[in-house]
N, C-alpha and C positions, 0 to 999 in steps of 0.2 A: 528855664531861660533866666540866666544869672542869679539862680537859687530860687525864681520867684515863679508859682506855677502859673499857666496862661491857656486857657482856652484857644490855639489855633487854628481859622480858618485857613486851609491852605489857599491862595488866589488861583485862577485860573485852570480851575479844574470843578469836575460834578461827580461825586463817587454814588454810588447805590446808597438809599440810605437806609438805617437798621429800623426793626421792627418800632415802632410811635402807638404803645397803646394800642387799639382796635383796629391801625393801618399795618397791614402789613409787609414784611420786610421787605425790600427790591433784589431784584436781583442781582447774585455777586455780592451782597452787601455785608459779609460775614468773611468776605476773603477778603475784601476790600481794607477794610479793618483789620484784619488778620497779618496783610503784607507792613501796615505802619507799625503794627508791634514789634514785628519780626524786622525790619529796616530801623527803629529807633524806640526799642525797650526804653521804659520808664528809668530817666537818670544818664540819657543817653546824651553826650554833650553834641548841640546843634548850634549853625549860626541862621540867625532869623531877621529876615529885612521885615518892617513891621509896613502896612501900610494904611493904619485907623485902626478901627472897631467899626464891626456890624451890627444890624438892630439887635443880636441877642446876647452883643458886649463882648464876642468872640475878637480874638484880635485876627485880623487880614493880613496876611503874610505868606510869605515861603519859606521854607526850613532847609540846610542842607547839611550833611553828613560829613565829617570832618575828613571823610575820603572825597568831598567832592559831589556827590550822590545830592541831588536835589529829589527833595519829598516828592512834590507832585508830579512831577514829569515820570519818577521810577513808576510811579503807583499807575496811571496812564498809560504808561510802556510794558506794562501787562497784564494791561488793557482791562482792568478795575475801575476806572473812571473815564470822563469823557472832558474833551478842553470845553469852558463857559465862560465869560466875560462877562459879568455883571458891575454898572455903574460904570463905566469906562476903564475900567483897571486891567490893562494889556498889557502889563509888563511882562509877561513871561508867557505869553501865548506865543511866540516862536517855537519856544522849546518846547513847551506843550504839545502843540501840533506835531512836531516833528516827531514826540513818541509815540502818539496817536496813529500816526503813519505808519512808523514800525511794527506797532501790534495790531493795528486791522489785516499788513499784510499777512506778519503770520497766522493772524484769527487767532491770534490771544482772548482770552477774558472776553467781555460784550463781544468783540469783532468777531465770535466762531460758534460752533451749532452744537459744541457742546459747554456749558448744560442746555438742557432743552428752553430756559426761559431768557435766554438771550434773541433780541430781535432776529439774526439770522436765521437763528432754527424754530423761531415762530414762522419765518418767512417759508421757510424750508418747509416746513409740517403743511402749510396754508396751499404753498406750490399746487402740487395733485389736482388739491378739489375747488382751488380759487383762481379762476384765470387772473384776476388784477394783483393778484399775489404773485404769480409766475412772471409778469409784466415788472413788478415791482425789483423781484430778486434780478430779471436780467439787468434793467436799469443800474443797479449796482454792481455787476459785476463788470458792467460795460467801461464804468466810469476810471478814469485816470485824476492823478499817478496812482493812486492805490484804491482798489479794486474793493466795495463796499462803502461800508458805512462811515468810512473817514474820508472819503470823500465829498460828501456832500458837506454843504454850510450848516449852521446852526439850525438856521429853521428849518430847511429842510429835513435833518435827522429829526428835530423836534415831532414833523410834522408826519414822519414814517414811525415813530415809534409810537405815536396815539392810535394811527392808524392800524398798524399791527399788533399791536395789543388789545385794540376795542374786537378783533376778528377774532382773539384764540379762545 
C-alpha cells in the first residue's frame, strides 16, 4: 500500500481462523487464506479505504482489485467467511450480505456439507440420531430468501454454530 507494507483487517467480514499455538485451526481456514493469495499475490496493486486501526495495530479497511473485485465480499462469495460488524463499522455490510446470499444458496464453502466440518454437515451427520438436530436443519432450510445459514442474523448463526459444534 503505496510501497509501505500494512497489516489488513478486512472490515465486515469473519473468515476461519489458522491454526493459534495449541488452538486449533477452524474450519476452511487454510482455503480461506488460500483464495487471498490467489485473488491478490504479494506486490499485487490494491486500492484500500482505511478505516483506523484495531487493538492488534492491524489497519481496518477493505481492499479492491484493480479489476473492480473487492477483497471481502469475493472471499465471502465463496463462502470462506461469514459478514460481522464489529464496533459499528457497516460500511460494506450490504455487499457483504449480498455475497453471503449467493454462496449459502449455492452451499459454497461454510454454507454446504462438504467438507464434513462445516455446520451444515455437522447438522446433517447429527440429523439421524438427534431429533433437535433434524428440527434445527429444517428450520433452515425453511427460511427465506436463502435457504440456511445466511439467513439467519448474527446471533442467531452465532448461537447455532456453538450449538452444533458443542453436539459433534
Amino acid at each position: 500500500m503505496n510501497g509501505v507494507v500494512e497489516r489488513l483487517r478486512l472490515l465486515n467480514i469473519n473468515a476461519p481462523e489458522k491454526r493459534s499455538g495449541a488452538i486449533p485451526a477452524e474450519c476452511l481456514s487454510g482455503e480461506a487464506a488460500g483464495v487471498l493469495i490467489e485473488l491478490a499475490p504479494r506486490n499485487t496493486p490494491l486500492r484500500v479505504v482505511r478505516h483506523g486501526k484495531d487493538r492488534y495495530g492491524r489497519t481496518l479497511g477493505e481492499a479492491w482489485l484493480s479489476n473492480g473485485t473487492m477483497l471481502g465480499a469475493e472471499v465471502v462469495r465463496r463462502g470462506l467467511a461469514a459478514p460481522l460488524t464489529v464496533g459499528g463499522l457497516a460500511a460494506y455490510r450490504p455487499v457483504i450480505d449480498a455475497a453471503r446470499d449467493e454462496a449459502a444458496a449455492a452451499h459454497r464453502g461454510l454454507h454446504g456439507t462438504v467438507p464434513a466440518c462445516t455446520v451444515p454437515a455437522r447438522v446433517a451427520e447429527l440429523k439421524p440420531r438427534d431429533p433437535a438436530a433434524a428440527a434445527v436443519l429444517a428450520d433452515l432450510e425453511s427460511r427465506t430468501p436463502s435457504a440456511g445459514v445466511a439467513a439467519l442474523t448474527d446471533a442467531h448463526r452465532a448461537s447455532l454454530v456453538a450449538t452444533v459444534m458443542s453436539r459433534g
